[in-house]
C-alpha positions in Angstrom: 60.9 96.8 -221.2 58.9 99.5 -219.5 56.3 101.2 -221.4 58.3 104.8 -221.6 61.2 103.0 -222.9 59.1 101.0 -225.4 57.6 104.2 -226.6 61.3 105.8 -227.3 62.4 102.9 -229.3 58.9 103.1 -231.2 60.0 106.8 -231.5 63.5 105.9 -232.5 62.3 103.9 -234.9 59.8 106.3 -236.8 62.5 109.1 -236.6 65.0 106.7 -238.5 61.7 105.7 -241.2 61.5 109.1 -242.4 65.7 109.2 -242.6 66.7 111.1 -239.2 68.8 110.2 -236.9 67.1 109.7 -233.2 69.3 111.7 -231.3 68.2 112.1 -227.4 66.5 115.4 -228.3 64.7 114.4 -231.3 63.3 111.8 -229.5 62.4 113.7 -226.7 60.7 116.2 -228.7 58.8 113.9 -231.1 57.8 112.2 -227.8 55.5 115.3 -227.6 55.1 116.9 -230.8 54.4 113.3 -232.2 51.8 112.8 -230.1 49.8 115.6 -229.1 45.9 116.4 -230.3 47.3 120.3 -230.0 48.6 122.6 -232.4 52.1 124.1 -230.3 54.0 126.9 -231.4 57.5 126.2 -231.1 58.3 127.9 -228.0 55.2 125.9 -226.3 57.2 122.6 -227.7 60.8 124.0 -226.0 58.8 124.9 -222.6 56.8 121.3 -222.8 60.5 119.4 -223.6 62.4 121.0 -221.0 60.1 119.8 -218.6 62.0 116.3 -219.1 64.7 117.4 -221.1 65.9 120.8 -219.2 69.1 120.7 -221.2 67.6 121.2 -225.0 67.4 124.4 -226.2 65.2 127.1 -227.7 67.6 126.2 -231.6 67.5 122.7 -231.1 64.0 122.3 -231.1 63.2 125.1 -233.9 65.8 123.2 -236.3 63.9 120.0 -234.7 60.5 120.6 -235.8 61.8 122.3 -239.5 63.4 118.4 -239.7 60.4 116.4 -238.5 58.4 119.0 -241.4 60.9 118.5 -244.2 60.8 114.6 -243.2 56.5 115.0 -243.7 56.6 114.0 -240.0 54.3 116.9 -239.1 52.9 120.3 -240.9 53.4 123.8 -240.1 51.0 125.9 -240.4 50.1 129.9 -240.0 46.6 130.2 -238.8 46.9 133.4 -237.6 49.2 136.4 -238.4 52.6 135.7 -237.1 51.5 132.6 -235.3 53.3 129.5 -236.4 52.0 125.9 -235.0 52.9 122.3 -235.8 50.3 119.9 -236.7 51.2 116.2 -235.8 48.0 115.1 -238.1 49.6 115.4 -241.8 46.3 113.6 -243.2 43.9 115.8 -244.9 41.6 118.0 -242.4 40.6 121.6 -241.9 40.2 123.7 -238.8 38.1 125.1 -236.5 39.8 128.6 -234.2 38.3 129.7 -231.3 38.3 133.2 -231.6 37.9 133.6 -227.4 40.4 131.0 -226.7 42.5 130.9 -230.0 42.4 126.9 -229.2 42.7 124.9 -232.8 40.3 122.2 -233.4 40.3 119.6 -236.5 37.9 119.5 -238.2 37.2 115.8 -240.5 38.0 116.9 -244.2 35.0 114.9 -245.2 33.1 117.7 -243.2 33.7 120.4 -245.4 33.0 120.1 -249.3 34.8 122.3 -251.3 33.8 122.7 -255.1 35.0 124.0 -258.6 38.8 124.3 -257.5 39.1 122.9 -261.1 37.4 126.0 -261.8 40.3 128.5 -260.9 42.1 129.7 -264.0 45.7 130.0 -264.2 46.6 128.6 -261.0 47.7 125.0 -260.2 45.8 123.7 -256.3 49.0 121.4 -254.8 46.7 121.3 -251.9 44.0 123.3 -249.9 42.8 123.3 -246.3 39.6 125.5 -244.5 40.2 127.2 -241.9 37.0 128.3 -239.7 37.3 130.9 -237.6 34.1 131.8 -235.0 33.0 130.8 -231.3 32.8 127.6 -229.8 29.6 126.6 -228.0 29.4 124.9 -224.5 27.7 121.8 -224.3 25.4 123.6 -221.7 24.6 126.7 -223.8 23.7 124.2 -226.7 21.8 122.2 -224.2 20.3 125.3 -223.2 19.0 126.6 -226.4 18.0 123.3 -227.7 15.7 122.9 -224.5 13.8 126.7 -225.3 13.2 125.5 -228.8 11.8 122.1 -227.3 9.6 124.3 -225.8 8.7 126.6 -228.5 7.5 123.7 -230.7 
């Protein structure tokens, strides 16, 4: 079996776990949205599918991706104002957005503490998530700087 096909019936088979049919298009757009370290907005999963699947369409992968959420296959999220994106990490983390790029970074929950939620009166945490919003640096500016305070000292 080649890999590709190995990967749909892997697919397949986590689709039908979480109690949804596979159907040609799910599978091709969990093949993606399954897999990816990015944070797509549903039109940037139709335009990634139709690359392989030019027949699925713009519905099919909106009511796709509201499935694979209701199944807890993947979260959706609204990071910024109007912007929706689907998360294929459902454990636990915060995030990091670029404010040049607008890329979306996790961040390791175990990086951020967050205290006295138990402290909020009258209102019941289900769950809770950072979101960090600020400029990434390049390696070579961070290289950079750390080299001028090398000097400094």
């Amino acid at each position: 079996m080649s890999p590709a096909r190995t990967d749909h019936v892997q697919i397949a088979a986590r689709l039908e776990h979480a109690g949804l049919r596979p159907s040609a298009q799910r599978v091709a757009i969990a093949s993606y949205v399954l897999a990816t370290e990015d944070h797509p907005s549903a039109d940037e999963v139709w335009n990634r599918v139709r690359v392989d699947f030019p027949m699925v369409s713009r519905a099919t992968v909106y009511n796709t991706l509201l499935a694979f959420r209701d199944a807890g296959l993947l979260r959706q999220l609204v990071l910024a104002e109007g912007c929706v994106v689907y998360d294929p990490k459902t454990e636990p983390h915060h995030h990091f957005v670029d404010d040049d790029t607008g890329a979306i970074h996790d961040i390791p929950w175990s990086a951020i503490a967050v205290g006295k939620l138990d402290a909020l009166e009258g209102i019941d945490v289900r769950e809770y998530m950072v979101v960090v919003r600020g400029r990434a640096q390049s390696a070579a500016a961070t290289k950079s700087r750390a080299k001028v305070k090398a000097k400094k000292a």
